[in-house]
N, C-alpha and C positions, 0 to 999 in steps of 0.2 A: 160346317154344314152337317146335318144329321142325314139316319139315311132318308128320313121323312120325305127329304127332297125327289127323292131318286126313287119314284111310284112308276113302275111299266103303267103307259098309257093315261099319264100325266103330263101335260107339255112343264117345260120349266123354264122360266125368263129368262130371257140372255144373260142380265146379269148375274145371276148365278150359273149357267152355262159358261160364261167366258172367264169367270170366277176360279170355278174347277179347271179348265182347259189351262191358265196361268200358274195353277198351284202346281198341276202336271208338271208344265214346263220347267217352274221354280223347280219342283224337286230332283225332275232328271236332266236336265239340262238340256233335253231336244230339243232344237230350232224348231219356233210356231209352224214353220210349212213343212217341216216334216214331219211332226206330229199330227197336223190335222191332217196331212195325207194317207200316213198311217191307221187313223181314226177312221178314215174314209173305206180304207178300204176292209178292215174290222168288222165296220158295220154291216157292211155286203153279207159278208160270212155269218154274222151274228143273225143279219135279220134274215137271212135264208134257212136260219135253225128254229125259226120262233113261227107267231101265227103269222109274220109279214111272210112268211116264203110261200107262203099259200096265196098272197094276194100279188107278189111276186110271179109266181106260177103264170096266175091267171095274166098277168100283165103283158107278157109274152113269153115266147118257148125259143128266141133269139136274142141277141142285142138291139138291134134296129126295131126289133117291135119291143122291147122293153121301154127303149126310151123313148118310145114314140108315143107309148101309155102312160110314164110315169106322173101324167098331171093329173089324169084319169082317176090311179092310186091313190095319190097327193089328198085327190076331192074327200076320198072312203077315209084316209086316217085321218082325215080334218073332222070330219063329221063326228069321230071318237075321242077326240080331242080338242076340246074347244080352246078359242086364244088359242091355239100354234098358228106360227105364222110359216106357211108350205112354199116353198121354192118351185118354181118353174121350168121346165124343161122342154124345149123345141127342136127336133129333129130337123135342120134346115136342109139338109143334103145327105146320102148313105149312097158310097157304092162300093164293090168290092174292095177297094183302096182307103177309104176313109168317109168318116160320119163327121160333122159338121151341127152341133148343138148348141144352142142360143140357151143359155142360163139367166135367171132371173131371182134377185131375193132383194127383201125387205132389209137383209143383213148385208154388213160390205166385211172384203176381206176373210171368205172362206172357200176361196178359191181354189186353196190346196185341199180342200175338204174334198173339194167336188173331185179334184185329180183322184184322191183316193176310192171314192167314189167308182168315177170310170174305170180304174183298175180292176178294182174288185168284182167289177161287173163283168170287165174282158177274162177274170180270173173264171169266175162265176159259171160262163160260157168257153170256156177253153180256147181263148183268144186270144190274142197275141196283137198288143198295137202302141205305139208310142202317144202321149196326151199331151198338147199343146194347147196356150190359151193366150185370149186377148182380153184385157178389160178397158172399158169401153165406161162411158157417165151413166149409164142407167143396165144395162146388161154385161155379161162377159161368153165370148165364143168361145167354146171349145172345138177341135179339132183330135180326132183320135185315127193317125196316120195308119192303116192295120197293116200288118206282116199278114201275106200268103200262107206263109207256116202257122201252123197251129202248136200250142203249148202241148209237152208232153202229158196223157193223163195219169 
């Protein structure tokens, strides 16, 4: 793969996404769910250094309103990226104990992506919470159990 592939605000086909994500694993030898959990939570940090932290920002100034907006997001970087296909995200429940989100994609099996994900996000917000999930024929729940305690800053 050239870097031709790899254009900020280009989407790029899966198959070439799962492509690279394999050659990854090939070369280091990290189990697929821990690398895209890894990757998940990477991306947090990354896309909070770039112009997504701005649309981040706007999305919420919490967790519960983060993800309660992120389809809202989803719409604006679809619109700048044509052919992506954007993931869905349902806030089904939030209370001080734990958030309760129905995930949705055209893609199966990057479930551990989305953990990293919610990590990075409880990172993100100085959170503290364990991430559990269920998959399901057409969606997968997630569950993010949260600690009382907040992470040290």
């Amino acid at each position: 793969m050239s870097e031709r592939h790899f254009v900020s605000g280009l989407s790029s086909d899966d198959e070439t996404t799962f492509a690279l994500i394999g050659a990854i694993q090939e070369h280091t030898k990290i189990p697929l769910d821990e690398l895209l959990k890894s990757f998940g939570e990477y991306w947090i940090k990354y896309a909070s250094e770039t112009s997504y932290g701005g649309m981040m920002k706007m999305a919420g100034n919490d967790l519960v309103s983060l993800l309660s907006n992120l389809d809202r997001m989803h719409v604006g970087i679809a619109a700048q990226m044509p052919g992506a296909s954007m993931p869905s995200f349902e806030v089904l429940d939030a209370s001080d104990t734990q958030i309760k989100i129905r995930y949705r994609s055209e893609r199966d099996g990057l479930e551990a992506f989305v953990v990293g994900l919610l990590q990075g996000l409880l990172n993100r917000f100085n959170d503290f919470g364990e991430i559990r999930y269920i998959i399901n024929a057409d969606f997968s729940d997630f569950t993010i159990v949260r600690s009382v305690e907040k992470v040290p800053a």
